[in-house]
Each structure stands twice: as structure tokens, then as C-alpha cells.
KOLDRENVO-157082 format. One record per residue (C-alpha): x, y, z; residue number from 1. Coordinates in nm, 4 decimals, decimal comma. Example, Ala and Ser with C-alpha at 12.3 -4.5 7.8 and 13.67 -1.06 7.14 Angstrom:
2
          x          y          z   num
     1,2300    -0,4500     0,7800     1
     1,3670    -0,1060     0,7140     2
//
This chain:
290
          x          y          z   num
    -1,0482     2,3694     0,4326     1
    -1,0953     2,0006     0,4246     2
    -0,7494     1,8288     0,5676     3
    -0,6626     1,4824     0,6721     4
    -0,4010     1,4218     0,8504     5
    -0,2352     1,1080     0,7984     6
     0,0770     0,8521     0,9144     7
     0,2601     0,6029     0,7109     8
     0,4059     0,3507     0,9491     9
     0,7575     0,2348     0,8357    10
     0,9070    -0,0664     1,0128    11
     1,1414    -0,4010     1,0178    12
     1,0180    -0,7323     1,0995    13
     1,0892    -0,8557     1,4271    14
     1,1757    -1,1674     1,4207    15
     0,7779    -1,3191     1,5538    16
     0,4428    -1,2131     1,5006    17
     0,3659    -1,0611     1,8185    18
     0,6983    -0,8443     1,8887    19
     0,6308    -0,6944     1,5292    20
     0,2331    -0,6341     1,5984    21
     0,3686    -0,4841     1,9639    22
     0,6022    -0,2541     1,7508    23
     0,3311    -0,1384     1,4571    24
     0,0696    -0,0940     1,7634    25
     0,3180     0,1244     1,9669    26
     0,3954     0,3212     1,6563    27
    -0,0206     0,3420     1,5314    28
    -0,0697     0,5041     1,9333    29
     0,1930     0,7471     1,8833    30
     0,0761     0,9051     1,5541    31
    -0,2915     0,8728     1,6644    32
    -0,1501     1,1134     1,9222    33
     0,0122     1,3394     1,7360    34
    -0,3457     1,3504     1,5132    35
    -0,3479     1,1375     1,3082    36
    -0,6535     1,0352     1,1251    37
    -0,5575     0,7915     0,8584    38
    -0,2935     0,5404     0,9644    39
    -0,1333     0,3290     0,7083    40
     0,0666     0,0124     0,7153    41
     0,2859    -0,1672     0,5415    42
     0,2276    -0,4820     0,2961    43
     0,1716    -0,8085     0,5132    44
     0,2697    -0,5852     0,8025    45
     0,2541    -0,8510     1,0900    46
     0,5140    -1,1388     0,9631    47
     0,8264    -1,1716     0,7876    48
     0,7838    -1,1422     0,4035    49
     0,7343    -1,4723     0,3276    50
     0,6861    -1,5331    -0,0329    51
     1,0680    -1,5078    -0,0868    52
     1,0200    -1,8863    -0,0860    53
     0,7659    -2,1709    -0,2040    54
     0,6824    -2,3077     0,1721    55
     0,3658    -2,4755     0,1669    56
     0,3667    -2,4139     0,5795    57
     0,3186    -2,0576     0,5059    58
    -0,0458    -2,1150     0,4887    59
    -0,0344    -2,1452     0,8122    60
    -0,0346    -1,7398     0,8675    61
    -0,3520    -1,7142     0,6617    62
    -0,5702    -1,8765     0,9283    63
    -0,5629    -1,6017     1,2031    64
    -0,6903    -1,3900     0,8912    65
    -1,0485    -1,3463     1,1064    66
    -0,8182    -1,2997     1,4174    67
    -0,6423    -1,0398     1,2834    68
    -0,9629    -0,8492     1,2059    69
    -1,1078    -0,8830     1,4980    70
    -0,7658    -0,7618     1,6365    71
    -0,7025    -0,4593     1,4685    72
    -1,0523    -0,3449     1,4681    73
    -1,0263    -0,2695     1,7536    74
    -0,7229    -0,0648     1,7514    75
    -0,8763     0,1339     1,4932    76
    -1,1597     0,2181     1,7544    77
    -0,9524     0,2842     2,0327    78
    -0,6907     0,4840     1,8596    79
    -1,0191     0,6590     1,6897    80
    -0,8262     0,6202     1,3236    81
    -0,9256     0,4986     0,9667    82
    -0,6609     0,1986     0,9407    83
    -0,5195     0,0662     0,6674    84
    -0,4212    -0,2963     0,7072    85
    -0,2448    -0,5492     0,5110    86
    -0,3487    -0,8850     0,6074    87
    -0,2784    -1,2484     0,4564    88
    -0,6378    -1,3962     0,3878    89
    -0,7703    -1,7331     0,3753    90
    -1,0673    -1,6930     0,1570    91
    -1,1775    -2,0967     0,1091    92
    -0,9421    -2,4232     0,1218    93
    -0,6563    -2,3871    -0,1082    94
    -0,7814    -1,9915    -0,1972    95
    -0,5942    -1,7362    -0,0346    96
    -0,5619    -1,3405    -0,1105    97
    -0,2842    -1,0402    -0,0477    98
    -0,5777    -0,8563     0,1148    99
    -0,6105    -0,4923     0,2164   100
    -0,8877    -0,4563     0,5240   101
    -0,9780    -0,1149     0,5653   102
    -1,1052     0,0093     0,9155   103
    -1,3358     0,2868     1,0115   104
    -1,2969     0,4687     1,3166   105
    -1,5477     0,2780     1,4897   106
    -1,3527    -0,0069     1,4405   107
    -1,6107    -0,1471     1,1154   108
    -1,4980    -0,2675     0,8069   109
    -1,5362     0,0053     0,5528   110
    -1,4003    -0,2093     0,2978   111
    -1,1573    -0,5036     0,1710   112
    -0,9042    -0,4926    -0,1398   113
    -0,7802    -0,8260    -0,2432   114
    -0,4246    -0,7274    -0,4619   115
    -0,4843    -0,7741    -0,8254   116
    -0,1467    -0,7864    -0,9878   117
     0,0650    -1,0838    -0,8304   118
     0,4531    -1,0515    -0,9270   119
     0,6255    -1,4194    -1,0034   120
     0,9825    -1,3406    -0,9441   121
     1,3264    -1,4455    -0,7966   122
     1,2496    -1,3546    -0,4234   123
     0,8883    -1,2467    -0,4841   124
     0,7008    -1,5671    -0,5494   125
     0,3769    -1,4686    -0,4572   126
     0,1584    -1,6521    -0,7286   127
     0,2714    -1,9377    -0,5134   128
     0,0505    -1,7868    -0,1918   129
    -0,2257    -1,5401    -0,3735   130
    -0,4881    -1,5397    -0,6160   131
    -0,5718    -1,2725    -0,8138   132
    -0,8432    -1,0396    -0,6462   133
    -1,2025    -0,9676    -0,7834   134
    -1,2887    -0,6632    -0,6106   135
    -1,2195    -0,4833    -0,9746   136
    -1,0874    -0,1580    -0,8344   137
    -1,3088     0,0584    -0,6635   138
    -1,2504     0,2988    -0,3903   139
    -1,2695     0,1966    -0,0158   140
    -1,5601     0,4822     0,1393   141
    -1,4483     0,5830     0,4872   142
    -1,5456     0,8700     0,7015   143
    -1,2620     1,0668     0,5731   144
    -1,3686     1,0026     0,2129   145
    -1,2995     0,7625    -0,0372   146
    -0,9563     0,5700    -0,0537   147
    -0,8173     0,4256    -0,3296   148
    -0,6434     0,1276    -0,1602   149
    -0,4213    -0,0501    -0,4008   150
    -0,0870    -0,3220    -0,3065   151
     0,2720    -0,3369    -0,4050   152
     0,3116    -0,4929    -0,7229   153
    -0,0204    -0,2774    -0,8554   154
     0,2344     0,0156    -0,8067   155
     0,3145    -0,0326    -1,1579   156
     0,0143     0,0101    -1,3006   157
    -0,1671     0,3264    -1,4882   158
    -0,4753     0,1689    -1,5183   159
    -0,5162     0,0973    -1,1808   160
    -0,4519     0,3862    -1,0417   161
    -0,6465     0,5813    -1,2993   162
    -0,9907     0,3591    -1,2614   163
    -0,9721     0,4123    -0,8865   164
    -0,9427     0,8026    -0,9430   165
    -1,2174     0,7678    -1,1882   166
    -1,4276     0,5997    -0,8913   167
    -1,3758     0,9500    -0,7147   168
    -1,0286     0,8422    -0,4773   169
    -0,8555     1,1323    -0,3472   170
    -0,5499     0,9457    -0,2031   171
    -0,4123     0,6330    -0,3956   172
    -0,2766     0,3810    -0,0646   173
     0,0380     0,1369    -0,1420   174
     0,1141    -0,0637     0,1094   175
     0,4240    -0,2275     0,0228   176
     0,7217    -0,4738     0,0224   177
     1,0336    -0,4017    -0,2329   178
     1,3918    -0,4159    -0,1877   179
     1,7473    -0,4880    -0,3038   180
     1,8691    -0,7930    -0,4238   181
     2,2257    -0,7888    -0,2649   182
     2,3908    -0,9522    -0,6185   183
     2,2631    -0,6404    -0,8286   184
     2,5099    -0,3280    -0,8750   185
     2,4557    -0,0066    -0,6216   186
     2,3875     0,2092    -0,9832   187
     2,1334    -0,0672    -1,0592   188
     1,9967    -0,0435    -0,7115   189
     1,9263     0,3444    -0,7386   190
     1,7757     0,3188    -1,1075   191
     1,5218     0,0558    -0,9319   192
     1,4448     0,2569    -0,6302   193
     1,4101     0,6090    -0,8641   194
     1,1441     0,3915    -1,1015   195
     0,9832     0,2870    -0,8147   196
     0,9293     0,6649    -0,6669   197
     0,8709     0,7776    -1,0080   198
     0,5938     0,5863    -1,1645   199
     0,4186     0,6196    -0,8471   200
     0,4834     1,0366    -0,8976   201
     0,3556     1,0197    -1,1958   202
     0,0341     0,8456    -1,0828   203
     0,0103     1,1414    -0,8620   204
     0,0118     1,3817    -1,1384   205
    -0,1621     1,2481    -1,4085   206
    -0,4850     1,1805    -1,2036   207
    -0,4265     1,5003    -0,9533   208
    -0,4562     1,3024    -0,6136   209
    -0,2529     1,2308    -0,3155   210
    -0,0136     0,9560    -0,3629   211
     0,1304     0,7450    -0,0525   212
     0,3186     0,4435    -0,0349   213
     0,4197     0,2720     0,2710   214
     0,7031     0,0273     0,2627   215
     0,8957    -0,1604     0,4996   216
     1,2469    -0,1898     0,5757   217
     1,5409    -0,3921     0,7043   218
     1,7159    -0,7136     0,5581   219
     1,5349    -1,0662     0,5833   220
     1,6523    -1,3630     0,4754   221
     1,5845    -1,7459     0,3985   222
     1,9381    -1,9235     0,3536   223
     2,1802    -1,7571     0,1647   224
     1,9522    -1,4886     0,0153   225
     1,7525    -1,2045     0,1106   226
     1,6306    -0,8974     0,0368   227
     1,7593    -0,5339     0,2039   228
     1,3713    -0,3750     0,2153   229
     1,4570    -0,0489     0,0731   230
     1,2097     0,1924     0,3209   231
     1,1819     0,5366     0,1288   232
     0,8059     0,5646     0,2112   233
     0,6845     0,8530     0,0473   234
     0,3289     1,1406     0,0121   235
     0,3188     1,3096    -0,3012   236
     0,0917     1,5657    -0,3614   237
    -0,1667     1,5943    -0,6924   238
     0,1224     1,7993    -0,8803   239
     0,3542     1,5599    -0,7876   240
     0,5078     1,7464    -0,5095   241
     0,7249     1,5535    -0,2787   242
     0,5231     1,6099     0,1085   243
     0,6659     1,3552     0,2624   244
     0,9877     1,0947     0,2377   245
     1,1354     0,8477     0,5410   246
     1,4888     0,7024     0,4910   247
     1,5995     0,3755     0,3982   248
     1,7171     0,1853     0,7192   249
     1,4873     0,2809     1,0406   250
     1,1378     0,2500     1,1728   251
     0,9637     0,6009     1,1070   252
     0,6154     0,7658     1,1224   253
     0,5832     0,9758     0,8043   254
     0,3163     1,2154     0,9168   255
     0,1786     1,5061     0,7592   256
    -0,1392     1,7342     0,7198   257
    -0,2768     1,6794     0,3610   258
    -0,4891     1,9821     0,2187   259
    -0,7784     1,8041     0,0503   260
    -0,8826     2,1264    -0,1343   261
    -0,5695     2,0852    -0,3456   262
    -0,6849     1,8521    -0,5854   263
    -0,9707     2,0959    -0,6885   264
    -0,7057     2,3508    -0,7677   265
    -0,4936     2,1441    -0,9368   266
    -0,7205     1,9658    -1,1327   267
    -0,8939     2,3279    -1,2582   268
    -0,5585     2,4280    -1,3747   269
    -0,4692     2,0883    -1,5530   270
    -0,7711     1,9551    -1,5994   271
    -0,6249     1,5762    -1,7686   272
    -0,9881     1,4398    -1,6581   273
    -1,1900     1,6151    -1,8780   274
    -0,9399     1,6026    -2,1815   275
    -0,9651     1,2761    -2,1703   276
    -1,0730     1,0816    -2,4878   277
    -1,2309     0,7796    -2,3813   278
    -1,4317     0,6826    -2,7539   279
    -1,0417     0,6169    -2,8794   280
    -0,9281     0,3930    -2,5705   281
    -1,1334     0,0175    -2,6683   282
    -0,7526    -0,0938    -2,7055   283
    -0,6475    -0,0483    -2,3892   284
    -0,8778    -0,3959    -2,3186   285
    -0,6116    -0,6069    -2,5403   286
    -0,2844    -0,7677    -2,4147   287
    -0,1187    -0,6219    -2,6908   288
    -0,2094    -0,4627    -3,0540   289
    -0,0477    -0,6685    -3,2880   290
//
């Protein structure tokens, strides 16, 4: 049986840089030894979520991007893990990425994802930061396999999700900031968080792969708004079957085994790849069929 075993790290900001990287590392060496192979972290895991404003000093965080590497590849080889990072990068002057590095357990760089759907909302205002990636989306090879490493926002989308299965991912990776506005109802706040875990389901079965999604919690705030991170990190299995959920409020390691050998099973019982009838989909390339 092929297994991986593999830890979602769930956690608030801490008010700086380095007492939230001393929290995320503390939490990476405890899973690694409980046996974990494939750690995962959460989107822009080492500051505050900034792109609740338009804050031209912001920048600023992008230019440890090569730091950071450096950094965290080496936790990777000490902790013996495949990481998955989520790092603001500063690509050229005035060009910056939402970008995914993905560490081997040697501590290389198996692979980068720059996040290709950028939300422009109240509170999410990240056109303002990122530029759209160009990586196309194609899995990340490690030496567990092939991950298909997607961000936040990309959540959303089918397509996404689908072309990295087609490029042979067993396990879709969100890492991932979304929360509660404080003004919207509490029934309006659940119908956004059961979307949220339900597209992403669905991802799981209509491509027959492991789903997880890693997001981070507590409230944060610029002036008089904020946003209450909503937590709820979550596995899902290639039927859709819940493995895995944290809560909504504290730092947590979800950690479980995942049977590898499941997605052959599934997939020869519902086998939605091979039904698949690709000579009717040219439309899926427009915006919209008028």
C-alpha cells in the first residue's frame, strides 16, 4: 500500500513575523514527529493578511522572498518533510506574485506555483499586491508524487482543479485565507463557509483525488474592520469522504494517514476520466457563450 501521511498546519497570526514563523516551525517539528511526510501551510503563512488594505509599504514583505527560501529549506531538510509554503514573492520591480514554493525533503525546490485567480474584493484586495501567475497549472513532482498545489481564491475553480488532475495530481493543496465579515448575518456566514467546504468536496469527487485545504484562523484587523479567519481546514478523500476537519478558533495539526491506493479504486468504480468528452468542450475557452 502506498500511504502518505500528511499535516495541515492551522494557526493565528501573531502579531510579528518572527513569533508567527516560531509558532508554524514549532508546530511543522511536532507533526514531523508524529510522521509526517507532507506538511502544509497556510496562505501567506508568515505575516498578517495584508491585502485587507491598499498599503503600498506592504511591498516591503516581498523582499525577504529569497530569505524565506533559503529559510524554510532548510526546515524541510531537517524536519525530513515535503513542505508546502506560501510565500509573498518579489518577482522584478513593481511585479510581485501569491507564490506557492514547494520543498523536497532535501530541502530543494521541487517546484513554485504563482496563484492564478486574484480576488478584488471588500477586505481581499489582492490585485492591488499580485499578478496573475504563468506557471499554467501543472503538478509540483516531489518524492512523494505529484502535488497539485493550487491557492485560495483558485478554490473556486473546476478547471483548475481538473487540469492539475489531468497532469496526474493525486492530492489537490489549498493553502488559504477566508473568513467572516463581522457586518454579514450568522445564516449568511454558514451558507459561505458550507460553499466553501463544498465546492472544494466536489473537486474531490469529480476528479477522484485527495482534497486538502489549509486555512488560517483568528480575527485581524486594520481600523474598524477585519475579518474573523474562519479555520475549518479540511482532507477529503477521492469519494468525497470527510478524513479530516479542525475547528474554527484554535491552532491545530490536522494529521492523517492518506491511502494512496484509493484513488485507483475509486476511479475503476466511477471512472468520470474516461467518460469524459473532450471533442464537445472548445467552449469552455470563451468567457461566456452568448
Amino acid at each position: 500500500m502506498k500511504s502518505i501521511n500528511i499535516a495541515l498546519i492551522q494557526h493565528s497570526f501573531k502579531k510579528n513575523k518572527q513569533d508567527t514563523i516560531n509558532c508554524t516551525i514549532d508546530l511543522i517539528k511536532k507533526a514531523s514527529g508524529n510522521g509526517a511526510d507532507l506538511v502544509c501551510l497556510q496562505e501567506l503563512h508568515t505575516t498578517e493578511y495584508f491585502c485587507q488594505s491598499e498599503n503600498v509599504e506592504f511591498f516591503k514583505y516581498a523582499e525577504s522572498f529569497d530569505n524565506d527560501i533559503e529559510y524554510f529549506s532548510k526546515i524541510a531538510k531537517d524536519n525530513k518533510i515535503v513542505l508546502v509554503s506560501s510565500l509573498f514573492e518579489k518577482r522584478a520591480k513593481g511585479l510581485y506574485h501569491n507564490t506557492s514554493v514547494v520543498f523536497d525533503k532535501d530541502g530543494r525546490v521541487a517546484g513554485k506555483y504563482r496563484k492564478m485567480h486574484i480576488p478584488d474584493d471588500p477586505g481581499f484586495y489582492e490585485k492591488f499586491y499580485f499578478t496573475i501567475g504563468d506557471n499554467e497549472f501543472k503538478p509540483i513532482d516531489t518524492s512523494l508524487g505529484k502535488l497539485g498545489v493550487l491557492i485560495c481564491w483558485d478554490q473556486w475553480y473546476p478547471e483548475a482543479a481538473r487540469l492539475m488532475t489531468l497532469g496526474g495530481a493525486e492530492i489537490l493543496i489549498y493553502p488559504t485565507a477566508i473568513g467572516f465579515d463581522r457586518t454579514d448575518s450568522k445564516e449568511e456566514q454558514q451558507r459561505q463557509l458550507e460553499a466553501w467546504i463544498g465546492v472544494q468536496r466536489g473537486h474531490a469527487i469529480a476528479n477522484g483525488v485527495f482534497v486538502a485545504a489549509i486555512n488560517r484562523v483568528g480575527f485581524e484587523s486594520f481600523g474598524d474592520d477585519g475579518i474573523i479567519f474562519w479555520g475549518n481546514s479540511f482532507i477529503f478523500g477521492p469519494q468525497g469522504e470527510l478524513i479530516a476537519k479542525a475547528g474554527d478558533k484554535e491552532d491545530e495539526i490536522v494529521q492523517m494517514t492518506l491511502d494512496m491506493d484509493r484513488i485507483s479504486q475509486v476511479r475503476n468504480i466511477w471512472p468520470f476520466l474516461r467518460d469524459r468528452r473532450i471533442e464537445f468542450y472548445n467552449n469552455i475557452m470563451k468567457r461566456y457563450i452568448d
